[in-house]
Each structure stands twice: as structure tokens, then as C-alpha cells.
VOZA-581584 format. One record per atom (N, C-alpha, C, O): x, y, z; atom name; residue number from 1. Coordinates in nm, 2 decimals. Layout:
% residues N
     px     py     pz atom  nr
      X      Y      Z   CA NUM
...
***
This chain:
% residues 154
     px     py     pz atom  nr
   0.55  -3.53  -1.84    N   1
   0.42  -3.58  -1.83   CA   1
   0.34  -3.49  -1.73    C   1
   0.39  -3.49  -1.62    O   1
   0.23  -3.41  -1.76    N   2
   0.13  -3.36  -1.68   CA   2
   0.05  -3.44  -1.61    C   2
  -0.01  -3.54  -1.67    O   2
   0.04  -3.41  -1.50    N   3
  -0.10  -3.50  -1.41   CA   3
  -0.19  -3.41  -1.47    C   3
  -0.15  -3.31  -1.52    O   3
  -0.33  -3.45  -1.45    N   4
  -0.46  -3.40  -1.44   CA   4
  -0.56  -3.38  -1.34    C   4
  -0.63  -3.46  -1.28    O   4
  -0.55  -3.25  -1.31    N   5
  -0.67  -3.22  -1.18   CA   5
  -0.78  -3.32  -1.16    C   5
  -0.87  -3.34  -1.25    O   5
  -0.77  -3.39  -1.04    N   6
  -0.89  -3.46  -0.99   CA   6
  -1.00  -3.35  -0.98    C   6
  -0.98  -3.24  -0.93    O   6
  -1.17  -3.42  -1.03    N   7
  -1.22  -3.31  -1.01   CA   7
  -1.30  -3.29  -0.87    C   7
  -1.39  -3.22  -0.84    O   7
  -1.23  -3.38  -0.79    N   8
  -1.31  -3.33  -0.65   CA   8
  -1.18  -3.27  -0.57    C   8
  -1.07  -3.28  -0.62    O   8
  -1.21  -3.20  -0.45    N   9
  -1.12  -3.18  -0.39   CA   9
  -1.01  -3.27  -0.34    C   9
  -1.00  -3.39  -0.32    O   9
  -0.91  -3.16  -0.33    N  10
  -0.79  -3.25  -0.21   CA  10
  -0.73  -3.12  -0.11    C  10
  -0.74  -3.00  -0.12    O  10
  -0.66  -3.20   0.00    N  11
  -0.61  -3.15   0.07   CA  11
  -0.46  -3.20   0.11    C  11
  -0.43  -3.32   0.10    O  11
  -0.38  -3.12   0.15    N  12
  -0.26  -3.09   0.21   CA  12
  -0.18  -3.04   0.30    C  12
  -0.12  -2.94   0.26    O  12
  -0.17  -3.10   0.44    N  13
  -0.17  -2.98   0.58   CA  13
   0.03  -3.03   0.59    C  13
   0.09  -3.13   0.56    O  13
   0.06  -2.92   0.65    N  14
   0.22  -2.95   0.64   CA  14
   0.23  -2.89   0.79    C  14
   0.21  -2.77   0.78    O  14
   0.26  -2.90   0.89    N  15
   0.33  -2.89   0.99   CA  15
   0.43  -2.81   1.04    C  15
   0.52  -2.89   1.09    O  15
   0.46  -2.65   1.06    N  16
   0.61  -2.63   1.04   CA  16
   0.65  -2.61   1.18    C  16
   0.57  -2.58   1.26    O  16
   0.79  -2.63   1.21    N  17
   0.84  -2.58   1.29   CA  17
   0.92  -2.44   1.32    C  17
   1.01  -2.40   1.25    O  17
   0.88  -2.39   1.43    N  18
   0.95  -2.22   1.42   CA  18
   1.12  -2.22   1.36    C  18
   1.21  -2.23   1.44    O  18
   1.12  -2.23   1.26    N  19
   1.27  -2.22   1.23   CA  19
   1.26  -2.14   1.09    C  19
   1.18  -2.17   1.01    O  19
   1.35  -2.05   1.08    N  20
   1.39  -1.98   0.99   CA  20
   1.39  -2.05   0.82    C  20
   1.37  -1.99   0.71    O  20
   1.41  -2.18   0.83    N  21
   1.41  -2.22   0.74   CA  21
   1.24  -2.28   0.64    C  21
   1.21  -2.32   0.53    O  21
   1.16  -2.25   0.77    N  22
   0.99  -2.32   0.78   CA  22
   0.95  -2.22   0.63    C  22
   0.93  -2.30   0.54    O  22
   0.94  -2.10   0.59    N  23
   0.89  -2.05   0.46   CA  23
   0.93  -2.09   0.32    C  23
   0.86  -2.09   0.22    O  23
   1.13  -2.17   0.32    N  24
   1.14  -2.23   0.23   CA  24
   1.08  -2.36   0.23    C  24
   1.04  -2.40   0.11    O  24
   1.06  -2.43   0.32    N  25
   1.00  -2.59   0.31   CA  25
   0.83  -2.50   0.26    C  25
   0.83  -2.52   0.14    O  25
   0.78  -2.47   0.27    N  26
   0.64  -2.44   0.26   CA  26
   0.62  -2.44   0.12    C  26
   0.54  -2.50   0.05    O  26
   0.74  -2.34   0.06    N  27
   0.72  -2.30  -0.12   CA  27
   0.76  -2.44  -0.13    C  27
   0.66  -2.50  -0.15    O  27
   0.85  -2.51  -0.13    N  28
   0.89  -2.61  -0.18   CA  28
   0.77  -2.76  -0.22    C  28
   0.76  -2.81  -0.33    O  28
   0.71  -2.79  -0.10    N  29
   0.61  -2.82  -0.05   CA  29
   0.50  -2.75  -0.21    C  29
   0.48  -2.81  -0.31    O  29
   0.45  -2.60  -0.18    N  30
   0.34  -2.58  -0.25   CA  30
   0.39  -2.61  -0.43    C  30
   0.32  -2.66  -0.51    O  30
   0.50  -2.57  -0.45    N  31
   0.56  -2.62  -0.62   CA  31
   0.53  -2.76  -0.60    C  31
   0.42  -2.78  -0.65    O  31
   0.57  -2.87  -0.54    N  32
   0.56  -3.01  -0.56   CA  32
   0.41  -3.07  -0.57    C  32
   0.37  -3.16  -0.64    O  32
   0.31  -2.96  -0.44    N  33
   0.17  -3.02  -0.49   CA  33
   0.10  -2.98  -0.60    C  33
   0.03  -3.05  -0.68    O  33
   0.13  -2.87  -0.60    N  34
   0.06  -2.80  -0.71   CA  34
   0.12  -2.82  -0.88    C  34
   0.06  -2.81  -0.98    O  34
   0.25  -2.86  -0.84    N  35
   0.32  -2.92  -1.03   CA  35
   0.23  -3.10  -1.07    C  35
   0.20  -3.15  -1.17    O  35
   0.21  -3.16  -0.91    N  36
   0.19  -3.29  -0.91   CA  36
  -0.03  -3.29  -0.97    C  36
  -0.09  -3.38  -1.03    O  36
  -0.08  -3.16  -0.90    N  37
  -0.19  -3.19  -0.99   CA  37
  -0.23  -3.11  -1.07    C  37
  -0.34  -3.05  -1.08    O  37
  -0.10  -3.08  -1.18    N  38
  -0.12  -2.96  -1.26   CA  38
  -0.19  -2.86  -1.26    C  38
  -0.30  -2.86  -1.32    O  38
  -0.15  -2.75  -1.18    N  39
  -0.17  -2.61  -1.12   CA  39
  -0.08  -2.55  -1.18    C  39
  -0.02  -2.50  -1.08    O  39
   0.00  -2.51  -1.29    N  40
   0.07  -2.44  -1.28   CA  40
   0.01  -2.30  -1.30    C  40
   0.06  -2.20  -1.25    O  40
  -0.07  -2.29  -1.35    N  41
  -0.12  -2.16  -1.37   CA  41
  -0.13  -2.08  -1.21    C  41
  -0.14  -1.96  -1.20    O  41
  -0.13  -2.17  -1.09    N  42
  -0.15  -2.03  -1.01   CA  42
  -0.04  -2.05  -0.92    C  42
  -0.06  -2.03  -0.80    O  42
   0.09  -2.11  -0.95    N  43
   0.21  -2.19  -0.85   CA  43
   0.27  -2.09  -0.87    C  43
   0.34  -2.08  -0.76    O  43
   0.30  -1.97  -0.94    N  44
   0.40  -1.83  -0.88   CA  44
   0.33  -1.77  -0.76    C  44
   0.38  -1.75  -0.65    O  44
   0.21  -1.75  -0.80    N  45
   0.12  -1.65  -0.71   CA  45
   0.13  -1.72  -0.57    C  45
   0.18  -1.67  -0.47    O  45
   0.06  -1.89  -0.58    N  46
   0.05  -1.95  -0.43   CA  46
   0.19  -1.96  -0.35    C  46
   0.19  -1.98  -0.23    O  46
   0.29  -1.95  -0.43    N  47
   0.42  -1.94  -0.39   CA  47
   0.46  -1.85  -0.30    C  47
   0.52  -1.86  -0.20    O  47
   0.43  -1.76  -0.37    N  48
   0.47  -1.56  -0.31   CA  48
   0.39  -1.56  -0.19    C  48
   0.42  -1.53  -0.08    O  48
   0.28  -1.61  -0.23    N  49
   0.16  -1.54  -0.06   CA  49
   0.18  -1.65  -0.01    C  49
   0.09  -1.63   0.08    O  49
   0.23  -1.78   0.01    N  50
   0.23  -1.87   0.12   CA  50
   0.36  -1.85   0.20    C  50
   0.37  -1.88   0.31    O  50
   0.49  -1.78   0.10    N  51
   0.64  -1.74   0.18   CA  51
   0.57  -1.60   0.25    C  51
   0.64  -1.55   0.34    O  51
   0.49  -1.55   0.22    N  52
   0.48  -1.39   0.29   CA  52
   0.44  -1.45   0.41    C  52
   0.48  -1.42   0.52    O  52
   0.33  -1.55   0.38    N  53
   0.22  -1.60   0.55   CA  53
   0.33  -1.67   0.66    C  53
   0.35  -1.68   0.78    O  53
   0.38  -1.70   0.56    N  54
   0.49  -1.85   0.66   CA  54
   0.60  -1.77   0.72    C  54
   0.64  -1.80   0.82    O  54
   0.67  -1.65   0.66    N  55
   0.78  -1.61   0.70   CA  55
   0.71  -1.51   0.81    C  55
   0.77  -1.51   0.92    O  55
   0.58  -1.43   0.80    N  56
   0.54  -1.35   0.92   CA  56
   0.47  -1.48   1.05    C  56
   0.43  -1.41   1.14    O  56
   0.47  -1.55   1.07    N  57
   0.43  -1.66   1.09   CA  57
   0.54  -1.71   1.21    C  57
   0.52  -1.71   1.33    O  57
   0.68  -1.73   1.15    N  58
   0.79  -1.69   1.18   CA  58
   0.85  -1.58   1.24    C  58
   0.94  -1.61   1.31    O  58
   0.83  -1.47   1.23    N  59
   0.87  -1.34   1.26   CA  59
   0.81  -1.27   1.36    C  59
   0.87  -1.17   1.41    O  59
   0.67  -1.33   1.41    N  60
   0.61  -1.24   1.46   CA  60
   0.49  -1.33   1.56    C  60
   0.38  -1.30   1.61    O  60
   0.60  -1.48   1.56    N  61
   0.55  -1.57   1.69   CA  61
   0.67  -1.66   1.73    C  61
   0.77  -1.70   1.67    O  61
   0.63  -1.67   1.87    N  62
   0.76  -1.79   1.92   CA  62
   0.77  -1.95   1.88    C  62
   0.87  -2.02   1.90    O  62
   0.64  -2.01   1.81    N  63
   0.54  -2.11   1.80   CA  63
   0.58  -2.22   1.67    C  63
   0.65  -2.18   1.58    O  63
   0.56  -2.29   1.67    N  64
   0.48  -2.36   1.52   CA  64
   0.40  -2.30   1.45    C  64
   0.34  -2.21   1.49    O  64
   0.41  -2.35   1.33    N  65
   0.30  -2.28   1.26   CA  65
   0.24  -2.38   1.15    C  65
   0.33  -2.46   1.14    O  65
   0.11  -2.44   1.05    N  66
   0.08  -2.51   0.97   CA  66
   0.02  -2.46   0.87    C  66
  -0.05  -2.36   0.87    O  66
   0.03  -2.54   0.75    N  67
  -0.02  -2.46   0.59   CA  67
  -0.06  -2.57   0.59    C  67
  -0.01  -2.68   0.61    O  67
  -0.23  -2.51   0.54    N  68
  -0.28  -2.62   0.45   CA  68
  -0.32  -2.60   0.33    C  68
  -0.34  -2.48   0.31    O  68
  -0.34  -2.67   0.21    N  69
  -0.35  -2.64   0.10   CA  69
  -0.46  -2.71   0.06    C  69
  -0.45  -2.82   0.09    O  69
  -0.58  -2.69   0.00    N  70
  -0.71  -2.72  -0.01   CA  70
  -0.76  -2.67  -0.23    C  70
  -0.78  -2.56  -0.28    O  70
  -0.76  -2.81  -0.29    N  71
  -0.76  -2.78  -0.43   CA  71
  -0.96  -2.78  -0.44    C  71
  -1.05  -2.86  -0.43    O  71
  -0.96  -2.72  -0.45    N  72
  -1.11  -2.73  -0.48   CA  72
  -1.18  -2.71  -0.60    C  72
  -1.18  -2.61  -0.66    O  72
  -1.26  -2.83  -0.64    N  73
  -1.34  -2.88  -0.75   CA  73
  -1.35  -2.75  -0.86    C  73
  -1.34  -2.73  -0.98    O  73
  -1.38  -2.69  -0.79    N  74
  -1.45  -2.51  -0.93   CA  74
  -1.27  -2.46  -0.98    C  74
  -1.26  -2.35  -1.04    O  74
  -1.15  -2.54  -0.96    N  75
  -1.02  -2.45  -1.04   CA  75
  -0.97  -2.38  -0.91    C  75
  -0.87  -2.32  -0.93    O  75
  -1.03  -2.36  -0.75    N  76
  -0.97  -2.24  -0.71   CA  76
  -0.89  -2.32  -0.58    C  76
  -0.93  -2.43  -0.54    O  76
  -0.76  -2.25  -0.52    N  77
  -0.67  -2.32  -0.44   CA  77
  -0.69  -2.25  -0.33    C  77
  -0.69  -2.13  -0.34    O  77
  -0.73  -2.32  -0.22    N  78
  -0.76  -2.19  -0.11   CA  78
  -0.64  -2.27  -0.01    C  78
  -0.63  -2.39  -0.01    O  78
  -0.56  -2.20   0.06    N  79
  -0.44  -2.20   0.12   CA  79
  -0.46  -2.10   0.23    C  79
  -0.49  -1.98   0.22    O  79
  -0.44  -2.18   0.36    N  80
  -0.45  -2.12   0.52   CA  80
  -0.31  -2.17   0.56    C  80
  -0.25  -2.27   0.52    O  80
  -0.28  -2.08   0.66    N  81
  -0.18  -2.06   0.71   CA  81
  -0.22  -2.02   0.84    C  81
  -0.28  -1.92   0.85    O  81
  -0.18  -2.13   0.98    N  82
  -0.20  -2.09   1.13   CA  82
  -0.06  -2.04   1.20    C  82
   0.06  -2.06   1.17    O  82
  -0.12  -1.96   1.30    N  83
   0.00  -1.95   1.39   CA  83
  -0.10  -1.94   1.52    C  83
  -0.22  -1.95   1.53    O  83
   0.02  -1.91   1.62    N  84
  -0.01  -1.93   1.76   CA  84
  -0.04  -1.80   1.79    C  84
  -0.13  -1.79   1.87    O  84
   0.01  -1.68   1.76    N  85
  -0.06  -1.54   1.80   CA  85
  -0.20  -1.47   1.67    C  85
  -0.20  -1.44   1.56    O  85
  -0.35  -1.49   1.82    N  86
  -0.41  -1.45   1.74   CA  86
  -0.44  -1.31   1.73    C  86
  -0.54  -1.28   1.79    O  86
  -0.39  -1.21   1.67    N  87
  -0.43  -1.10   1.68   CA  87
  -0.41  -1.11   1.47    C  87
  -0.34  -1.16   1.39    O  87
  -0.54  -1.01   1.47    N  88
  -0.53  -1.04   1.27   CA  88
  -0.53  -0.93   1.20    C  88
  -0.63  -0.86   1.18    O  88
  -0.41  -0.90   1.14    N  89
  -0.34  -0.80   1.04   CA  89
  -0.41  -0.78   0.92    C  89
  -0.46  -0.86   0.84    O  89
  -0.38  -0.61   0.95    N  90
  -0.47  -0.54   0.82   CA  90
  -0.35  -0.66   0.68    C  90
  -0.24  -0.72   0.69    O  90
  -0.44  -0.65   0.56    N  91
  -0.59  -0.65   0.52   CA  91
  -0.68  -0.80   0.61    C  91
  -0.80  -0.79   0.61    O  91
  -0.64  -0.88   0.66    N  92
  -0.74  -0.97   0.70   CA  92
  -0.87  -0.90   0.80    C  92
  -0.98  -0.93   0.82    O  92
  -0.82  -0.84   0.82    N  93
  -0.92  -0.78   0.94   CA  93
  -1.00  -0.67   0.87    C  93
  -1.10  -0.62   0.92    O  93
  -0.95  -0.62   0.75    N  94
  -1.00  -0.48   0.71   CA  94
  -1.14  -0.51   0.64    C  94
  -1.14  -0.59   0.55    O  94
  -1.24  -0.46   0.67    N  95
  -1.37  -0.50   0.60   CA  95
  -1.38  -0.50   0.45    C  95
  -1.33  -0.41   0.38    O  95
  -1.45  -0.60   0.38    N  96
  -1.43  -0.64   0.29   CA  96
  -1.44  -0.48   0.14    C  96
  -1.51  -0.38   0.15    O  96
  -1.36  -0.51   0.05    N  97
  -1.39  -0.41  -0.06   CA  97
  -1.31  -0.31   0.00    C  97
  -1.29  -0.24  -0.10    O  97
  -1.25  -0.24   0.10    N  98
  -1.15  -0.12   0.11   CA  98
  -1.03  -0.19   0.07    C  98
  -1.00  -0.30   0.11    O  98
  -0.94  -0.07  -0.05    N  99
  -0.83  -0.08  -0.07   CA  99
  -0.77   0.00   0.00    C  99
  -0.79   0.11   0.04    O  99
  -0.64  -0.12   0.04    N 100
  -0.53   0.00   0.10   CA 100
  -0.45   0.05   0.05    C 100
  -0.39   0.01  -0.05    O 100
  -0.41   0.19   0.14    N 101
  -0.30   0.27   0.06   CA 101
  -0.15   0.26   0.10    C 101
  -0.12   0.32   0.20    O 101
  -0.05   0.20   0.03    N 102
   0.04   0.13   0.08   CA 102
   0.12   0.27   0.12    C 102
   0.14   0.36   0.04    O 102
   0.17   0.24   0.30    N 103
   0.26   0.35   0.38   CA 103
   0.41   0.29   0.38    C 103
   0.49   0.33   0.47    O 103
   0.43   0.22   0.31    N 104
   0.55   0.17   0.32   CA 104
   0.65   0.21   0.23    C 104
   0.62   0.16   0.12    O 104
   0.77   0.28   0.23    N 105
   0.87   0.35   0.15   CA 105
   0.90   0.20   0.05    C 105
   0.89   0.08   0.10    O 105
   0.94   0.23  -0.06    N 106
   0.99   0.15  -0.17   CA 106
   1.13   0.08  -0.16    C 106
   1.16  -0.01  -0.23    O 106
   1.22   0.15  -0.06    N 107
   1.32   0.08  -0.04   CA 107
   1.33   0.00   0.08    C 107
   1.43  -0.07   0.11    O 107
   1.23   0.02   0.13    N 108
   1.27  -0.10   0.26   CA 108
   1.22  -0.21   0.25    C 108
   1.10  -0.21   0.22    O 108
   1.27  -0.33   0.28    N 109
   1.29  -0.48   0.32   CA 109
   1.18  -0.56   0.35    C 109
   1.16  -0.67   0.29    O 109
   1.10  -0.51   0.45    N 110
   1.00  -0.53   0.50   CA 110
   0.85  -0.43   0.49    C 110
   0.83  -0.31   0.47    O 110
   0.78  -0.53   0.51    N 111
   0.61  -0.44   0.55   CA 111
   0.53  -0.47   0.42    C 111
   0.41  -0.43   0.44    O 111
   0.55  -0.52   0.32    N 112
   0.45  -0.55   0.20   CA 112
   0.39  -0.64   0.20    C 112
   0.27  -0.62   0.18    O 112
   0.43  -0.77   0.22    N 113
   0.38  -0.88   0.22   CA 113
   0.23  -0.89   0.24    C 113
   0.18  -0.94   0.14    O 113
   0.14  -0.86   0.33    N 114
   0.06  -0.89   0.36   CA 114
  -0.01  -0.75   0.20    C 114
  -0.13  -0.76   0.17    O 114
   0.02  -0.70   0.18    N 115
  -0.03  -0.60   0.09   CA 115
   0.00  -0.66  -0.06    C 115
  -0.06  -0.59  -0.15    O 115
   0.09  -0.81  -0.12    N 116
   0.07  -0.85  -0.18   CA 116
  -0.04  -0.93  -0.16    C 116
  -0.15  -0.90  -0.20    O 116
  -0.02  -1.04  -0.09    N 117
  -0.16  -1.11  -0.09   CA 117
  -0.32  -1.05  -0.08    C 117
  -0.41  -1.12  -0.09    O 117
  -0.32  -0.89  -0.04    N 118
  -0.42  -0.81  -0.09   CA 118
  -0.45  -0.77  -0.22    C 118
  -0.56  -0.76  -0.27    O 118
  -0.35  -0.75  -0.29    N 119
  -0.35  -0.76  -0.44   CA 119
  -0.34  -0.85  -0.58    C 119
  -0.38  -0.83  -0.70    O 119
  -0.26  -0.97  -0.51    N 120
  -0.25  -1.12  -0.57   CA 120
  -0.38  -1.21  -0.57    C 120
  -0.42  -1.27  -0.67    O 120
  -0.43  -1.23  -0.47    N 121
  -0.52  -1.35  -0.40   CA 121
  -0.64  -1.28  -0.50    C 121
  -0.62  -1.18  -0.56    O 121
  -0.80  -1.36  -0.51    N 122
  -0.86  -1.32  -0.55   CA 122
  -0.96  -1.31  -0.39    C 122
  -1.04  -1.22  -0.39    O 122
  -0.94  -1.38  -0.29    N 123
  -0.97  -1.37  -0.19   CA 123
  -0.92  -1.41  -0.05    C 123
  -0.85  -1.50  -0.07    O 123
  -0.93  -1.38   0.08    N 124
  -0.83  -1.33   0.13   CA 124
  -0.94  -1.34   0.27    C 124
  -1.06  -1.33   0.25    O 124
  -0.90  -1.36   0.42    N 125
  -1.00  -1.37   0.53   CA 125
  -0.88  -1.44   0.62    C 125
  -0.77  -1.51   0.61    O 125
  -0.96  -1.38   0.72    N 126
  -0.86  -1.46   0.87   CA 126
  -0.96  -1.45   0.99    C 126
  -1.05  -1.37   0.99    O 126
  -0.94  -1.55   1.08    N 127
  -1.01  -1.58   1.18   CA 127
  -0.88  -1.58   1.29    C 127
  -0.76  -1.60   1.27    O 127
  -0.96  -1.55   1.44    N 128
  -0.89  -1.55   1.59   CA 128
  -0.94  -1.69   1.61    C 128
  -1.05  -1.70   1.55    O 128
  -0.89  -1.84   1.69    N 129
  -0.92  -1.90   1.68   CA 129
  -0.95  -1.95   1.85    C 129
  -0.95  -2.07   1.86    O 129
  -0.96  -1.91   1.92    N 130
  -1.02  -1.88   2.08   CA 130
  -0.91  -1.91   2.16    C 130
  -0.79  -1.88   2.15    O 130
  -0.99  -1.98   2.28    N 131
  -0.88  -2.02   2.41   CA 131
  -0.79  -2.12   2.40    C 131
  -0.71  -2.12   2.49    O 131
  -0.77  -2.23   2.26    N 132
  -0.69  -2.30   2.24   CA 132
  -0.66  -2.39   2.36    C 132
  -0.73  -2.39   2.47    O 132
  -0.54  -2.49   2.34    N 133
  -0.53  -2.60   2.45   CA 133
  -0.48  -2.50   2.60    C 133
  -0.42  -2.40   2.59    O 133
  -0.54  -2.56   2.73    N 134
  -0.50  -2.53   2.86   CA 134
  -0.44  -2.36   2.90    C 134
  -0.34  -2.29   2.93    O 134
  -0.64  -2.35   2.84    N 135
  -0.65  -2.17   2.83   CA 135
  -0.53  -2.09   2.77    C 135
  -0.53  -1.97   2.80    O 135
  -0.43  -2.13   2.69    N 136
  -0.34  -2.06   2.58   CA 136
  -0.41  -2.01   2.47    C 136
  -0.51  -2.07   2.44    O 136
  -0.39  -1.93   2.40    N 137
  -0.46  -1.86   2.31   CA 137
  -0.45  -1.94   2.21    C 137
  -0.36  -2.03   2.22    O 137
  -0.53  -1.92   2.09    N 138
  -0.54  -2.06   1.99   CA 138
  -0.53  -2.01   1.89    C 138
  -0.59  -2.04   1.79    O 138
  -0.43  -1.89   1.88    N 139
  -0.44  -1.83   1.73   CA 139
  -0.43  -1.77   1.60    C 139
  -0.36  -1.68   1.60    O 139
  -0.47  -1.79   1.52    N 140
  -0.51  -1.78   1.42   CA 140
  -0.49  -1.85   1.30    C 140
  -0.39  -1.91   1.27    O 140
  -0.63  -1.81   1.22    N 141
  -0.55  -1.89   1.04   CA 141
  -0.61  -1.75   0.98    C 141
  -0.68  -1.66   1.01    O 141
  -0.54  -1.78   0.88    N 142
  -0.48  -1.66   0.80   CA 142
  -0.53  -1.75   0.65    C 142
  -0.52  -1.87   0.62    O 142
  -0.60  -1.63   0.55    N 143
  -0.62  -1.80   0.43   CA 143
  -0.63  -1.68   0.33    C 143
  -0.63  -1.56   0.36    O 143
  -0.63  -1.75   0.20    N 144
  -0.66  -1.69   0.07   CA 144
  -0.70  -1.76  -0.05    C 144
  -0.65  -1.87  -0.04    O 144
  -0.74  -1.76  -0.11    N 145
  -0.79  -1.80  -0.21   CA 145
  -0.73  -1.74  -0.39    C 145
  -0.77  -1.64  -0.44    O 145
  -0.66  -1.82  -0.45    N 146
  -0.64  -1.78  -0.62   CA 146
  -0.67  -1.89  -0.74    C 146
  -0.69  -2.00  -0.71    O 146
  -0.68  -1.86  -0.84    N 147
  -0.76  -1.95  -0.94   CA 147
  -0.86  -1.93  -0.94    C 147
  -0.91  -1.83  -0.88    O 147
  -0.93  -2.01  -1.02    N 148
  -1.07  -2.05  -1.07   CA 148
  -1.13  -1.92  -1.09    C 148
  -1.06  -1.82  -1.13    O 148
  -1.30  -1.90  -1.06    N 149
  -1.31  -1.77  -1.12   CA 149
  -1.42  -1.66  -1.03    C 149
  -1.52  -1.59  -1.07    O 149
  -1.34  -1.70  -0.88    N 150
  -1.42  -1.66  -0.79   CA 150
  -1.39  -1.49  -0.77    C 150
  -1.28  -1.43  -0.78    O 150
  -1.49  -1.43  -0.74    N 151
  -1.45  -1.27  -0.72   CA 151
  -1.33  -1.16  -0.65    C 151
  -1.32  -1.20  -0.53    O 151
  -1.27  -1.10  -0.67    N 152
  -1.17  -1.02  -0.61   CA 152
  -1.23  -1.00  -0.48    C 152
  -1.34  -0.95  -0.46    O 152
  -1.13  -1.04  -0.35    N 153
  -1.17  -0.95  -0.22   CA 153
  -1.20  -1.05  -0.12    C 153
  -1.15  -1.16  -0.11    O 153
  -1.30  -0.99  -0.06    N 154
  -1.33  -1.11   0.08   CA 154
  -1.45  -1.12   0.05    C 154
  -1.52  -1.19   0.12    O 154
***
């Protein structure tokens, strides 16, 4: 039995904690929302770039981290991902419309991720999020956008 997209928005914020395991709970999480309001058309893609955000997320803070998942009315899923270090990685930061040229050898492990969701997403942006609680840095969200039939890029 298929559910049917409500046609107004919804949202979905999930909480993770820095543990190695936080990028499988995330996909797990985005298959269950996204099968529940029949999305399947964009649940590989939101899959792939929410394990890329969540695992660097992990990798490259000491912190928590939160995904939110946001269905919105026009078909399109825009999905943000915070962490606690705000410093914001090419492509988020790269001005809108330059492609990059990927420097990363074909057999190694790491370094793409963020270069799929420049290629996957139809759009794509990140924000520094200031001084955060008791002058600690507050940051960042990391977001993208796939579905519906909004333009390639930022």
C-alpha cells in the first residue's frame, strides 16, 4: 500500500549523536520517511547525500550533529544537516554555477562526498551559524535540495 504525499509541507528533525553509527540511523530514518509519504523517486539520491553529510559530520567534529528533513508542497525534499564546526566546505561555499574539477584519485576511500551532492542535489547551500550557546561557535547547516523541478545549483 502506497501513502500519498500530503500537499502541504512536513518536517522531520532527528538528533544524532557523535557515534560512528549516527550516518546509518540517518539513511535508515530518511528510507522510512520518505517510503511513508511516497517519495520513492528521490530515496536513493536523499540517501547517498544525507550518509555523505552525516558521516563528515562525524568525521570532522567532536559534537552532535541533527538532520532535518523538510517535504515541501512543489515535489522538492530539502534536507539540512548541522554540526558543531562552522567552517563551510567547497562546493557549499563555492559561488553559485562554478563546476568543480574533481582532484581526488579514483581509488581512494575518501574525498568525494561532498562532490556527489554537487552533482546529485538539484540544489545545494550552507550557512556559519554564529556565536552559538556560551560564546561556543554555533556551527553550521549544510542543506540540499532534490525532486520537484527546481533548477540545478545554488
Amino acid at each position: 500500500m502506497v501513502t500519498v504525499a500530503p500537499c502541504r509541507p512536513w518536517v522531520y528533525a532527528l538528533r544524532l549523536p557523535h557515534d560512528p553509527r549516527a550516518a546509518h540511523v540517518a539513511r535508515v530514518t530518511v528510507r522510512a520517511v520518505l517510503r511513508s509519504h511516497g517519495r520513492e523517486e528521490v530515496l536513493d539520491t536523499a540517501e547517498l547525500l544525507v550518509s555523505e553529510l552525516v558521516s563528515n559530520a562525524y568525521l570532522h567534529t567532536e559534537g552532535p550533529a541533527s538532520l532535518r528533513l523538510t517535504g515541501l508542497a512543489d515535489g522538492r525534499l530539502r534536507v539540512g544537516v548541522w554540526d558543531s564546526d562552522p567552517r563551510i566546505p567547497a562546493p557549499f561555499g563555492d559561488p553559485a554555477g562554478e563546476r568543480l574539477v574533481s582532484s581526488v584519485p579514483g581509488d581512494v576511500e575518501h574525498g568525494r562526498g561532498l562532490l556527489l551532492v554537487r552533482e546529485y542535489a538539484n540544489a545545494w547551500g550552507g550557512w556559519p551559524l554564529g556565536d552559538g550557546l556560551l560564546g561556543r561557535g554555533g556551527g553550521k547547516l549544510l542543506w540540499f535540495e532534490v525532486g520537484g523541478h527546481g533548477p540545478r545549483g545554488r
